[in-house]
C-alpha positions as CSV (number, residue, x, y, z in Angstrom):
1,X,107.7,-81.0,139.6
2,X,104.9,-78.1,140.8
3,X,101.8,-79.0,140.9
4,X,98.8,-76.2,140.6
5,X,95.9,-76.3,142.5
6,X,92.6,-75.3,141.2
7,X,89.8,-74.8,143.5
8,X,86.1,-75.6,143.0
9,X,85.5,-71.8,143.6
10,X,87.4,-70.7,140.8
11,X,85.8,-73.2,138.9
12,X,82.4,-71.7,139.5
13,X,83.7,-68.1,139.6
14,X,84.8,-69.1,135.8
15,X,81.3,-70.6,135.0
16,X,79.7,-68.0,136.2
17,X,81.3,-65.9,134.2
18,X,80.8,-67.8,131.1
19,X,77.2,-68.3,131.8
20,X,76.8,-64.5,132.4
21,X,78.1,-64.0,129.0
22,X,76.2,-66.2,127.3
23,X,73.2,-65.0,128.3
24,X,74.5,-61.6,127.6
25,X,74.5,-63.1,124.0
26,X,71.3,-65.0,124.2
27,X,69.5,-61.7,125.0
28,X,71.3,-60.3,121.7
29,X,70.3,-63.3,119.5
30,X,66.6,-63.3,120.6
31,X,66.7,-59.5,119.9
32,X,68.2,-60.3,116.2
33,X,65.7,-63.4,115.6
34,X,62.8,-61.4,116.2
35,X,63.8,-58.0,114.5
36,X,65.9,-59.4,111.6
37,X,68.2,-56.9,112.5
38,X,71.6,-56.8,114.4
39,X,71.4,-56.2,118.0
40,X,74.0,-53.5,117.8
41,X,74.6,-51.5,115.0
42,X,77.3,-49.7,116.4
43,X,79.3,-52.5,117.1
44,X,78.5,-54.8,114.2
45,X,78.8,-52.1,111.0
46,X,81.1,-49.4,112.7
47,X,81.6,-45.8,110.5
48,X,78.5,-47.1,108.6
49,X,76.2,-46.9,110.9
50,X,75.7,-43.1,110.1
51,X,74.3,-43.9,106.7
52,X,71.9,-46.9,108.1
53,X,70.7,-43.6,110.2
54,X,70.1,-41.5,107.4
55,X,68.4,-44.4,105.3
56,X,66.3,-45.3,108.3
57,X,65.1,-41.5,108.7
58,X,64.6,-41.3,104.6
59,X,62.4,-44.3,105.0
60,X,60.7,-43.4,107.5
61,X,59.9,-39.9,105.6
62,X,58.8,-41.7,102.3
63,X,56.2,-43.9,104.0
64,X,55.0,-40.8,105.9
65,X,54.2,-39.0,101.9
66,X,53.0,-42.7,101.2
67,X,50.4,-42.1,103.7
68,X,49.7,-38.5,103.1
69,X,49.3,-39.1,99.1
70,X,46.6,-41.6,100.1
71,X,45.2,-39.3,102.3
72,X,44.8,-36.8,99.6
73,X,43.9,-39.1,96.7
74,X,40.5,-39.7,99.2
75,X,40.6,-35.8,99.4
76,X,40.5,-35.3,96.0
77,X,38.0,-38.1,95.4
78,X,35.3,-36.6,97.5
79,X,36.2,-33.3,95.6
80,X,35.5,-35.0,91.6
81,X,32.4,-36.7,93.3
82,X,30.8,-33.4,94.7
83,X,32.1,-31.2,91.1
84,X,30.1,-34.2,89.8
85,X,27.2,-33.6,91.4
86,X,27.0,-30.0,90.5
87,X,27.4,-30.2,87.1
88,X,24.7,-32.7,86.8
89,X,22.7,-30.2,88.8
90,X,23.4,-27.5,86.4
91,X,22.3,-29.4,83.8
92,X,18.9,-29.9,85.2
93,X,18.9,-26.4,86.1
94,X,20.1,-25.3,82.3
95,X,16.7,-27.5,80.8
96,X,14.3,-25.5,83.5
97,X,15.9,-22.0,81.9
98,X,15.7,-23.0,78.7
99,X,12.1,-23.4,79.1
100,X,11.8,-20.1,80.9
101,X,13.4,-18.6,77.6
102,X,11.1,-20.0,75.3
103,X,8.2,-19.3,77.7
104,X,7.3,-22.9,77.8
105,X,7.7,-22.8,81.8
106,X,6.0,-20.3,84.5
107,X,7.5,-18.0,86.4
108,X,7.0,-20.2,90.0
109,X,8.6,-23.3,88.7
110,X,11.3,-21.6,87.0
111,X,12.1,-20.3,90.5
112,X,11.5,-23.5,92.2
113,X,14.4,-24.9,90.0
114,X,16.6,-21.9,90.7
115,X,15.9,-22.0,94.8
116,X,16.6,-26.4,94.3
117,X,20.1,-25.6,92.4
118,X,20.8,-23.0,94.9
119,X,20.2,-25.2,98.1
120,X,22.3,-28.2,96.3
121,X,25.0,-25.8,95.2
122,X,25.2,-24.7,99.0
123,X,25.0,-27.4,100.0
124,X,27.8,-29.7,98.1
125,X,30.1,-26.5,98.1
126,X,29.6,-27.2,102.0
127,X,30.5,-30.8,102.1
128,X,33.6,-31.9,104.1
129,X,36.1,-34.9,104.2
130,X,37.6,-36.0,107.0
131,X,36.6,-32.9,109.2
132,X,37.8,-30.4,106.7
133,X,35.5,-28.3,104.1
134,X,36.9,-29.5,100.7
135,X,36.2,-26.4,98.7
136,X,37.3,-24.0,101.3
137,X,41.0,-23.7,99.9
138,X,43.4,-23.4,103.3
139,X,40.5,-22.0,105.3
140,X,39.6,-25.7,106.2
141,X,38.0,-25.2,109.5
142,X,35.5,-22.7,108.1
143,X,32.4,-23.2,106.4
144,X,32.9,-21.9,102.6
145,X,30.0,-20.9,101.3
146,X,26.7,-18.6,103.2
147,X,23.1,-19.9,103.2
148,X,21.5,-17.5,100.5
149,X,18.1,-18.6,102.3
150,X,19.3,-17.7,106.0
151,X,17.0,-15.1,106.8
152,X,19.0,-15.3,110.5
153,X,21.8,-12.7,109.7
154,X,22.2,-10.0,106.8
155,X,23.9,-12.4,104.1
156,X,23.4,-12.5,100.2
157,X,19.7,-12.6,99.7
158,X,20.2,-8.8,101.1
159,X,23.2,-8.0,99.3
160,X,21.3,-8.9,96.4
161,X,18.0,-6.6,97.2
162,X,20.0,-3.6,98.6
163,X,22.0,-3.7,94.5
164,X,18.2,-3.8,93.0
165,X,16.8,-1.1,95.4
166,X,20.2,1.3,94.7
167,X,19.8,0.8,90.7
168,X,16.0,1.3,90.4
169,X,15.0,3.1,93.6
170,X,12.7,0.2,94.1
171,X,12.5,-3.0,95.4
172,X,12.0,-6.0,93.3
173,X,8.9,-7.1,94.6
174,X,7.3,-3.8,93.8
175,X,4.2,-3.7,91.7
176,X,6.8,-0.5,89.9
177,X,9.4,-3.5,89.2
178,X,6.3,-4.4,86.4
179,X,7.9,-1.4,84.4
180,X,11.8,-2.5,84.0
181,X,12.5,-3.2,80.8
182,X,14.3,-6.0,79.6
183,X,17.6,-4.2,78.7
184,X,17.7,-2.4,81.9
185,X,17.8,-5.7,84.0
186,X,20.4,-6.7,81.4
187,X,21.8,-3.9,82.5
188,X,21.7,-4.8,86.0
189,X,23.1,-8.1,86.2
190,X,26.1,-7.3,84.2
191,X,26.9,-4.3,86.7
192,X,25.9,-3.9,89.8
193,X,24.9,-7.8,90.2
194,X,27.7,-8.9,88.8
195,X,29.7,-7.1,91.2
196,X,28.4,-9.4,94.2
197,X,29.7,-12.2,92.7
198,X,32.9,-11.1,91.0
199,X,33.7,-8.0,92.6
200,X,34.2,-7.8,97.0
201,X,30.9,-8.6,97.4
202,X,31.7,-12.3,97.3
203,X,34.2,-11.9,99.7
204,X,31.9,-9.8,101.7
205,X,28.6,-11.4,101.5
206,X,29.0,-15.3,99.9
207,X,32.3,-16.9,100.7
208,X,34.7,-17.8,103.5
209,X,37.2,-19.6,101.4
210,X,40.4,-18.7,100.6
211,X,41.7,-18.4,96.7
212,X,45.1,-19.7,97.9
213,X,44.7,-24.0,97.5
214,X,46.3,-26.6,99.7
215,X,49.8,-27.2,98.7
216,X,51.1,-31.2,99.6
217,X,54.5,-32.8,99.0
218,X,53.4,-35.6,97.3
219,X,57.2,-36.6,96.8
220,X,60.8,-36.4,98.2
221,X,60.9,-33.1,95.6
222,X,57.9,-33.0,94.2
223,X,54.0,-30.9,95.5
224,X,50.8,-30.2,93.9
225,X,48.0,-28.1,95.2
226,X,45.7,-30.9,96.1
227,X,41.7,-28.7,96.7
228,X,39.8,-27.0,94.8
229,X,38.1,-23.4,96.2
230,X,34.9,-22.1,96.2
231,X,36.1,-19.1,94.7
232,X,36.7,-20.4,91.4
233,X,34.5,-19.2,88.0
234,X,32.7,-22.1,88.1
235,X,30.8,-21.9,91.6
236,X,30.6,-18.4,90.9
237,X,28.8,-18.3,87.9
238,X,26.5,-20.9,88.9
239,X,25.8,-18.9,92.1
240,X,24.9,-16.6,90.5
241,X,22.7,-17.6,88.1
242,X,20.7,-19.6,90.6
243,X,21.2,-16.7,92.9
244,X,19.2,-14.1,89.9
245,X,17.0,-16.4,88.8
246,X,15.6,-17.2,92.8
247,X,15.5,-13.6,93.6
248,X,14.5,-11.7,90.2
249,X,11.8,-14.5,89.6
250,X,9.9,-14.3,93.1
251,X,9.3,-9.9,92.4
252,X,6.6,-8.2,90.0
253,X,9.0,-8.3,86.5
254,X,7.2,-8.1,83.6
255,X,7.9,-11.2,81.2
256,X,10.1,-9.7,78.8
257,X,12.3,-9.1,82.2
258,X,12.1,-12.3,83.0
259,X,13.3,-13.9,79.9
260,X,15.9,-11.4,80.0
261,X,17.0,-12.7,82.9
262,X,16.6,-16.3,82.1
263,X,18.5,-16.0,78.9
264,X,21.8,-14.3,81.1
265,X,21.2,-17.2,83.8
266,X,21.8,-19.9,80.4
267,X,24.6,-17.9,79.5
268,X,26.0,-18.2,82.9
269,X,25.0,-21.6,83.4
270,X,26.7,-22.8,80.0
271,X,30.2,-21.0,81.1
272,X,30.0,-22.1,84.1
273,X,29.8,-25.7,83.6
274,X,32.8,-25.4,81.1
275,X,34.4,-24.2,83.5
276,X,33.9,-26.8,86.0
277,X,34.5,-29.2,83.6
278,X,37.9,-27.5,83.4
279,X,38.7,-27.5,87.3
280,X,37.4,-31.7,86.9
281,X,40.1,-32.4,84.5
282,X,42.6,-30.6,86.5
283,X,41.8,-32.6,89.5
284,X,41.7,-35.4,87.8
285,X,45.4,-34.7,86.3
286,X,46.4,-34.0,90.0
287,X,45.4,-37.6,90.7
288,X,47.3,-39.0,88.7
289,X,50.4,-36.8,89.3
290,X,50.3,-38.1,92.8
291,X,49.5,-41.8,91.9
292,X,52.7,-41.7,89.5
293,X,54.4,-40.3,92.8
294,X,53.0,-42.7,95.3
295,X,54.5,-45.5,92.7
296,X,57.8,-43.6,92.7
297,X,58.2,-43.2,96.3
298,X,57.3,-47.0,97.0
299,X,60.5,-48.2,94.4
300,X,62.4,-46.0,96.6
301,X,61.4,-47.3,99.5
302,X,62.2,-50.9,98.6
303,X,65.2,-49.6,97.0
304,X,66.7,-48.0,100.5
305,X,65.1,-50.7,102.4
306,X,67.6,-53.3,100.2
307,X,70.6,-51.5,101.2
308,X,69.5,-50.6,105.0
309,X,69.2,-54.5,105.1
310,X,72.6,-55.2,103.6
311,X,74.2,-53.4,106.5
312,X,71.7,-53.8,109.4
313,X,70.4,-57.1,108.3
314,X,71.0,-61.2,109.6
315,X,70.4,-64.5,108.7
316,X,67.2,-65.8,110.5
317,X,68.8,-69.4,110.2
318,X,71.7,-68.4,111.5
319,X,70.6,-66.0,114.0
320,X,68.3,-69.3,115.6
321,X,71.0,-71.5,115.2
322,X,73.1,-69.2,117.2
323,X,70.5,-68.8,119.6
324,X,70.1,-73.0,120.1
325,X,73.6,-73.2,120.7
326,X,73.6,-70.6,123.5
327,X,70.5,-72.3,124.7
328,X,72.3,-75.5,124.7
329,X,75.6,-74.6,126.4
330,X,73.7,-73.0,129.0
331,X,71.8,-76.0,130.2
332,X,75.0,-77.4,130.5
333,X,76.6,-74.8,132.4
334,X,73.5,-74.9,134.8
335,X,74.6,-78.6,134.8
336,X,77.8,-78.7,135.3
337,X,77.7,-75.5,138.3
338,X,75.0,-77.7,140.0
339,X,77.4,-80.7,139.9
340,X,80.5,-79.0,141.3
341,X,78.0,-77.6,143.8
342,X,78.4,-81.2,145.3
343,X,81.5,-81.5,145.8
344,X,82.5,-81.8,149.1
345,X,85.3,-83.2,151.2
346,X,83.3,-85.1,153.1
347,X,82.1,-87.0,150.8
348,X,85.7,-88.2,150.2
349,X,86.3,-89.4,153.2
């Protein structure tokens, strides 16, 4: 009969390799305990690890619109708060004209509400969120709208006496403004005035916005133009009623010019707070296109997350158990290498 010898040395070379390993996989079931995920994908789904990639990266992408709709949803709260604000202050504004039209207000205080809507109008048009100028369409490092009352730098207020000095070869405050008649400063407003607000003037002298909106992807294949500009009819009109009224009102008009320009400025007024009420319910139609959205992307998000965890996913029991069973055969691997570590002939004999 042959007898095989096995030395102590093999016996630890063996342990050591077994302990090596199972720390090896003690590393790996930690890792899977704490993520809830397998510790290699490769190895554990094969082929199909491609498409846990690609539902990874489309998850990943979702949550990013996720965060960008609420982004925008604040964006476009400021933006309803501030067209708020303006329409109440046209409002006000409309009740001061209407009592300049029926001569039940005097010239100064007519003015006074004029130069208060102005200053508010410039001021809300001005506004920002989050660093960036809500009503300056793409152009959201720039201020929109110019100070009509910035005496600093040729601006509007100019603009607007350089049109009344070309029509009438005079300037507004000029005792000769006393003769204009009430149809040729109707005249007036709807030509040469009107072109600083609706022709390049506005470009030129008022605003630095763009007409072109901010354009976000609010889902996987869906966008919405998400600002509003201070270019639309709205802020326009209003400007320019405020603009006429602060301007014509402070010169020597007679009174029948005055109410002439009074009654345009409630015309103007009155269209331009349709009109805001217009761009309000368009905003408000965008929020809720991107709410629907945000609600859609989230379903899809659990949706891929379901099957990412179908092939990347483990059983936290299992997983511990796993990991208390390593934990345990080590101890006794430590135990039984220290033991052998004794052994020694001498001891023997």
């Amino acid at each position: 009969m042959k007898v095989n010898f096995v030395s102590t040395d093999a016996i630890r070379s063996a342990l050591r390799y077994s302990l090596t390993q199972m720390q090896s996989d003690l590393i790996a079931g930690q890792k899977e305990v704490q993520t809830g995920k397998v510790a290699d994908l490769g190895l554990s789904i094969g082929v199909r690890s491609g498409k846990a990639v690609t539902l990874s990266r489309d998850i990943v992408r979702m949550e990013t619109i996720v965060g960008t709709n609420a982004l925008v949803s604040s964006r476009l709260t400021a933006t309803q708060n501030a067209l708020g604000q303006v329409s109440e202050g046209a409002s006000t504004f409309l009740s001061a004209l209407a009592a300049a039209v029926s001569g039940d207000a005097d010239q100064a205080t007519t003015r006074q509400a004029a130069v208060s809507m102005l200053q508010s109008l410039t001021g809300i048009v001005n506004s920002s969120f989050n660093g960036e100028h809500i009503f300056a369409g793409v152009n959201t490092d720039v201020v929109p709208m110019a100070d009509y009352f910035d005496a600093s730098v040729p601006g509007p207020k100019a603009a607007i006496d350089a049109a009344f000095l070309s029509e009438f070869g005079f300037a507004a405050d000029d005792p000769a403004a006393d003769t204009v008649t009430g149809a040729q400063i109707t005249a007036f407003i709807d030509g040469a005035l009107s072109d600083e607000f609706f022709g390049s003037g506005w470009e030129t002298n008022w605003s630095a916005a763009s007409d072109q909106g901010i354009t976000t992807r609010i889902a996987l294949n869906e966008t919405a133009e998400t600002s509003v500009s201070a270019n639309i009819e709205g802020i326009r009109k209003l400007t320019m009623a405020a603009a006429m009224v602060a301007n014509l009102f402070d010169g020597d008009l007679n009174d029948q010019a005055l109410v002439a320009v009074a009654d345009r400025a409630v015309r103007m007024v009155g269209e331009a707070m349709g009109d805001l009420a217009q761009t309000q319910a368009r905003v408000g139609f965008t929020e809720q296109r991107i709410s629907s959205a945000t609600e859609r992307v989230e379903m899809q998000i659990d949706i891929f997350k379901t099957f990412l965890n179908e092939l990347e996913g483990v059983d936290p029991y299992e997983a511990s158990t796993r990991v208390n069973a390593l934990i345990s055969q080590i101890e006794t691997s430590y135990a039984l290498t220290a033991r052998i570590q004794q052994l020694s002939l001498t001891r023997l004999l």
